[in-house]
Structures are given as structure tokens and as C-alpha cells.
N, C-alpha and C positions, 0 to 999 in steps of 0.2 A: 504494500500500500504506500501511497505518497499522498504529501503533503501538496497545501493549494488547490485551486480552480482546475489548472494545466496540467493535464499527463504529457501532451507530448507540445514541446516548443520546438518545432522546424524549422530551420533558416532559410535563403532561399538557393542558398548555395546549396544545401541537402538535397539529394534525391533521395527519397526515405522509401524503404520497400514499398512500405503499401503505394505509393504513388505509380512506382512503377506494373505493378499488377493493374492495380486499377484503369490504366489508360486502354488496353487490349480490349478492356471486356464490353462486348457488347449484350444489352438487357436484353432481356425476354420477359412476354408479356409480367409472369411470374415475378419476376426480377424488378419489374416498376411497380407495381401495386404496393407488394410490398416495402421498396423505399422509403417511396409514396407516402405510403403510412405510418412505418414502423420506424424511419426516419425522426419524425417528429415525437418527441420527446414525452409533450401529450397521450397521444395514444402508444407510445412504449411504453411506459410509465404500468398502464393497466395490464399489459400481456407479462412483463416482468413480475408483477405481484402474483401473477396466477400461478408464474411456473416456480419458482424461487422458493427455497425450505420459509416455510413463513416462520423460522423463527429469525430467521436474518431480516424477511419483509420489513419487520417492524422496528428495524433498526436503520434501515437504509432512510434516505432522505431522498426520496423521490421527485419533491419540489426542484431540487439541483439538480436533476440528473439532466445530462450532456450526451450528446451525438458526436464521438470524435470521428475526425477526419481519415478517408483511406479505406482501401478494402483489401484482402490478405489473399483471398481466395487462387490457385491455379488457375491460369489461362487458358486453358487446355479442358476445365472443369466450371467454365464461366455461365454455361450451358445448363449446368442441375443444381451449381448453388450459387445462394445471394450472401451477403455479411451486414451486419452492421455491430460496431464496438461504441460500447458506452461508459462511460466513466458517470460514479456518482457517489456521494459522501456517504461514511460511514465510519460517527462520529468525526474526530477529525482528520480523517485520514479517507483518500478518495482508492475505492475499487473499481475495476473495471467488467466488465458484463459481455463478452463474446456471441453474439446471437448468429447462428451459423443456418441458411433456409435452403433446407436440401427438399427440391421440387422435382425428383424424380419419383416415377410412378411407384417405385419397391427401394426398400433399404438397402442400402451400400453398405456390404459387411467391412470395408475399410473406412469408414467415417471416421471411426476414432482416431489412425491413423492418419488420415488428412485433415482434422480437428488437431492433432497436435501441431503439423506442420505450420498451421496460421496461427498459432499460439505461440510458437518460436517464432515467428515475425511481428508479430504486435511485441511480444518482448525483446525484440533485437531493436523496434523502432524506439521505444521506451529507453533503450539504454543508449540511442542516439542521442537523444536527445538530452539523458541525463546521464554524463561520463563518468561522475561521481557516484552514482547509486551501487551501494555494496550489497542490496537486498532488491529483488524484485518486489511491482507489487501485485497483489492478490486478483487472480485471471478468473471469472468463472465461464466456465462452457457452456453453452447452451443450443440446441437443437428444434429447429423448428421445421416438423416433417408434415405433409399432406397427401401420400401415397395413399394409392387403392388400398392398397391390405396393412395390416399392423404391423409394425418396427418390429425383426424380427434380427438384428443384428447387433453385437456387443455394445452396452454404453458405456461398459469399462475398460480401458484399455489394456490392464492382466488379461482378458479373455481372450486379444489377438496372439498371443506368446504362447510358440505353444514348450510345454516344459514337460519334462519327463515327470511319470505319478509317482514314481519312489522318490523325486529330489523334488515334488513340487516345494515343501516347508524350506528347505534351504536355500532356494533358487529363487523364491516370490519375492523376498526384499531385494534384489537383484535388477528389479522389474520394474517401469515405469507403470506406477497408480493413481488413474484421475478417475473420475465417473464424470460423463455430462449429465445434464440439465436435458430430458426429453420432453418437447412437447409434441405428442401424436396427435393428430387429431383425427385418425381414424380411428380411435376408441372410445372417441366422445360424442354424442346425441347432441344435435342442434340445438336441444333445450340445454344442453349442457354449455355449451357456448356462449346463449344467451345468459346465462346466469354469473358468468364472469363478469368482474368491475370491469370492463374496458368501458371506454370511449364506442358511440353509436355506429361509430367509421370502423374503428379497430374492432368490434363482431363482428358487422357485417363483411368485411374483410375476409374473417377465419373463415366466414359461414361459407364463404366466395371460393375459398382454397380448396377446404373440404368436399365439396360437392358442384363447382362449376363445369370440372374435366370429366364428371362420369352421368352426372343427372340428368338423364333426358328429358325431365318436364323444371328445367330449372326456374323457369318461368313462373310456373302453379308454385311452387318452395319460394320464389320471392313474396307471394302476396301474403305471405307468414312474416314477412319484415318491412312490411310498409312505416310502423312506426320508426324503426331504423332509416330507413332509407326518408322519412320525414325529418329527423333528426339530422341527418348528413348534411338537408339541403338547407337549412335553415341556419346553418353554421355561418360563422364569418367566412367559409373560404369552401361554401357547398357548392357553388357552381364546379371547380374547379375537381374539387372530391368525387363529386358524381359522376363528371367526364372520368374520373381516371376507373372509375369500379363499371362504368358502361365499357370503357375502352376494355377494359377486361374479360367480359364475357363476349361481347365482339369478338374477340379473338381465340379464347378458350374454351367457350363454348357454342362456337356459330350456329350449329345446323341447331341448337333448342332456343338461343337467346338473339334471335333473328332481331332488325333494327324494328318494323313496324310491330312488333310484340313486345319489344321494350318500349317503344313509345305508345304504348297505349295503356299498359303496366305505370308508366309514371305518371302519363296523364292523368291519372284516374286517383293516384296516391299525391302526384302534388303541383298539380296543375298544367296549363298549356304549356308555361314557358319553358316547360325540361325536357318540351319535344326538341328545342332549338340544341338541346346536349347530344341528342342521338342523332341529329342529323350532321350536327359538326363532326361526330369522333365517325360517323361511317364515310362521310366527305375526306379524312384523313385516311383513314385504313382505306380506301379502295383508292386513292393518290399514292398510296405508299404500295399498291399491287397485292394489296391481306386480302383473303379470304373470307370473307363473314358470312358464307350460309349462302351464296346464292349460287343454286343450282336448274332449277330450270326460268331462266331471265331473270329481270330483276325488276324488282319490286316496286310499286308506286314510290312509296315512299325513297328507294336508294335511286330512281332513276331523276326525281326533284333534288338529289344533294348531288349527283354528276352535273345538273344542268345549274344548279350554283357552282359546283367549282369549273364550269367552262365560263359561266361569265367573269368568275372574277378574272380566272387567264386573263380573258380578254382585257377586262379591264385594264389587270398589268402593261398587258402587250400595248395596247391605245397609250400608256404612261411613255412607257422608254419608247414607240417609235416617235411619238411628239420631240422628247427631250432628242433624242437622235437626229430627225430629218426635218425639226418643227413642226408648224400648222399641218395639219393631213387633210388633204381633198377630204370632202363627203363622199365620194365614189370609194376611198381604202378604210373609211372608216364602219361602211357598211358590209365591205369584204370581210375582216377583220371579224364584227358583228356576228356574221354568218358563218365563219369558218367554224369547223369539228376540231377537237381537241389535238387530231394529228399533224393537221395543219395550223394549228398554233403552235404544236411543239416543233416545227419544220422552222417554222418564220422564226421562233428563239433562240434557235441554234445558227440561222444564219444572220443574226443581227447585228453583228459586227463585224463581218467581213462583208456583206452585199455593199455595191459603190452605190446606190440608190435606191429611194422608197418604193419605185416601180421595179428595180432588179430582184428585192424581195421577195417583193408582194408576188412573182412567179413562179418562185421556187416552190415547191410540193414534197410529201414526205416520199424519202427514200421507202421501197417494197419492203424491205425488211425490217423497217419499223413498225 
């Protein structure tokens, strides 16, 4: 444990491990939700007192608790887990809190094993930063699983060792001995979830992990969280919350949490203006080429957020070829107007090498786009 506010003071001449894992990894959906949420100190706050021996709970100062900088994770493994490290008082000496979110469908019987690796970099960062520290401080592990079936792999790290049965008693202090922190959530009941202190976000989050990748009527299991999901949006920063747990099942659960069945789901629990949430984040996922559930054409509703995001192109595109060529005839601004998405992406690609507004304005998309 240490002393102060600060676990880790950085320079900027440091390159400190966690920075450099952290640059490679690119999120999945998995991977921002929980950020997203677990990020924020507020709703960590509630999932830490759940999992955590409550006779520590009640000592920790949760009011202080901190979201340090960095993630520890392998690159290579950026794919099945997320990280977040916390630092927070206890008495006067600050602990640190390891939240490790392994989002693959079945247990990894070498967790423990890649939980200590990022353990030895959170404390190699630590003692970057502090060259004088003659004592580490106190790391706790922590595991946060949402696979189809139950954790069914060592939480102690004695368990991976394998040791002969005549010399186990001699050989076991020989041994590296931690236990993590498990939080499964496949062996808890929805109601079980809801009865945790968390924050309205941080259930309906869990409830989100647990069962958006396997529930085919996810949809009918939301209308059991309308007061949650009233709760998210009424927040200071619920517009923002609610895009991100729609952007979620958008993507993890498409073929049950279709965009017109979520906008009729929220209509219905909190008004018109949260149809403009499902229309924005399926305007992004199908700009970004995701898949959200549409299999034979598409849908009223996703075919009104294509025809907003052509017009706003266009609109871009009427910006810069103004500032580029000045005033535009009415005859290019009606072209423009009417062109298809591929013929806008055509003209944006040539807009700084074409010698003129009418050399442009002829180019057409390449076959292969």
C-alpha cells in the first residue's frame, strides 16, 4: 500500500508498460460498454462492493476511489479481455483493485496465469514511478466473467502447478499463492443482479453481458427493466448512456434486438425523443459496415437513417467543394443533391486532385467499389 492521492506519477519522458499495450488494442463491442461504464468510478464503486470480502467493503472509502491510467492486458488477447485498475483508500494508505473482463464464451483455464502477468506490470509500473519503494502495494485481482456456462477453471493459482502427491506438503510453499476475486455471472438470476447496490447503468449493464449474446427474445427481458432503463435516461449524461447500451445490443445481439424493436421498446418506456438514439447509433454501425440484423432488406426505419446519412455527405461534400472551387452553379449543386452514396464517395476521393469543378463533377465510382 502507499501513501497519497497518486499510485502512479508518469513523466512524459516515460513510456510506462501499460501505455504501450494499451495503444495496439482495438475495442470490441464488449470492451466499450464496459469502459463505458465501469470506467466511471460511480458505477464501479457498486460492482466492487458486490464482489469484494465485505469485511474489507467497509473499510475501503469508496467516495475516493480513482480510475488509474493504462491497461496491462496482451495484445495478442485484446480480443477476450478488457482491464480497468483502481486505486482507492484504505485508511491511510491507498490499495489498488485489478478488474480483469474476460468476455469469452467458456473459461480460460490459464487466467490465473495471464492475471498474474498484468499484475507484474501494474507493479513494474508502480515501481517506475516510485524508485524508492522497498515494499509493494496491496494488488487485488479481480475477475469479471459473462460466458454461457459456469467458470469452471482454477481461481487459485496453486491449482495450475502441477506437483507430485507424495511432495505436494513440501513443494506448496515453493508455489506462487493468490486467489482472484470471481464475479460469474452465469450463476446468478436477473433478480439476482437487480438486487445488487449498483448504479441503474451498472445492472442494467450486467443484465446486458449476461444475456444479450444468447437470449433470443432479448427484447420481451428488457420490458422487465424499463424502470432501469428510465433511470439511465434521466441521468445527467443518459442520452449518451443509452446510445452506448443500444450500440451494444446493435451489435451483440442483432438478429433479437433489431433497430425498429428497440425503438418502439423505448418509445413506449421513455418517450419519442430516444427514437433519435436508435436511429443515430444504427446511422453509425451501418457507416462503419456492422451488421445489425438485416437480413432480408432493410427496414423502414434503417432505410430513413441511410437517407440521413446520405444527406448529411452531401451536405459535407456542398461545404468543401464551395471552400475549394467557390460559388457552385445551381446545375452541380442539384447533381450533388441527387447523387447515391457511391458517387459521393467517388467525388471525395477525387477532390483534391481534379483541376476543376466540372472535371469532378465526371468522375464516377470505380467497378470495384
Amino acid at each position: 500500500m502507499t501513501k497519497g492521492k497518486e499510485l502512479f506519477v508518469a513523466r512524459k519522458s516515460d513510456r510506462t508498460v501499460s501505455a504501450c499495450y494499451e495503444a495496439a488494442m482495438i475495442p470490441t463491442p464488449h470492451d466499450a460498454l464496459f469502459k463505458r461504464t465501469f470506467g466511471d468510478p460511480i458505477h464501479a464503486a457498486g460492482e466492487l462492493r458486490a464482489i469484494l470480502p465485505p469485511a474489507l467493503v467497509v473499510r475501503l472509502d469508496f467516495d475516493a476511489l480513482q480510475v488509474e491510467p493504462g491497461s496491462f492486458i496482451d495484445e495478442e488477447l485484446s480480443q477476450r479481455h478488457a482491464d480497468l485498475l483502481y486505486s482507492v483508500p484504505l485508511g491511510a494508505e491507498r490499495v489498488m483493485i485489478y478488474l480483469l473482463f474476460e468476455h469469452q464464451s467458456t473459461a480460460d483455464p490459464l487466467m490465473l496465469f495471464r492475471l498474474l502477468r498484468y499484475m507484474l506490470r501494474i507493479w513494474e509500473q508502480y515501481l517506475k514511478a516510485h524508485s524508492e519503494a522497498q515494499r509493494l502495494p496491496l494488488l487485488i485481482p479481480a475477475v469479471l466473467y459473462h460466458g454461457e456456462e459456469r467458470w469452471s477453471a482454477p481461481v487459485g493459482f496453486e491449482d495450475l502447478v502441477e506437483l507430485p502427491a507424495d511432495l505436494r506438503s513440501e513443494l506448496s510453499p515453493l508455489v506462487p499463492h493468490f486467489r482472484c476475486v470471481l464475479d460469474d455471472l452465469s450463476q446468478f438470476t436477473t433478480e439476482d443482479l437487480r438486487d445488487r447496490s449498483l448504479t441503474a447503468l451498472g445492472s442494467l449493464v450486467l443484465f446486458l453481458f449476461k444475456e444479450a449474446r444468447t437470449a433470443p427474445d432479448l427484447i420481451e427481458r428488457l420490458e422487465g427493466w424499463v424502470d432501469a432503463l428510465q433511470k439511465v435516461w434521466q441521468a445527467a449524461d443518459g442520452m449518451s448512456s443509452l446510445e452506448a447500451v443500444t450500440r451494444y445490443m446493435m451489435q451483440v445481439a442483432s438478429k433479437s434486438a433489431r433497430p425498429e424493436r428497440l425503438k418502439a421498446l423505448l418509445t413506449r418506456a421513455l418517450g419519442p425523443k430516444s427514437q433519435e438514439v436508435v436511429m443515430t447509433v444504427a446511422e453509425e454501425l451501418i457507416e462503419q459496415g456492422i451488421d445489425i440484423g438485416i437480413e432480408q432488406g432493410i427496414e423502414q426505419g434503417i432505410e430513413q437513417g441511410i437517407e440521413r446519412a446520405k444527406a448529411k455527405q452531401r451536405r459535407t461534400l456542398l461545404r468543401v467543394l464551395a471552400r475549394r472551387f467557390g460559388e457552385l452553379p445551381p446545375e452541380a449543386v442539384v447533381q450533388v443533391e441527387a447523387a447515391d452514396l457511391d458517387q459521393l464517395n467517388a467525388w471525395f476521393e477525387g477532390l483534391f486532385t481534379a483541376e476543376s469543378l466540372a472535371h469532378l463533377l465526371t468522375q464516377v465510382p470505380h467497378p470495384e467499389d
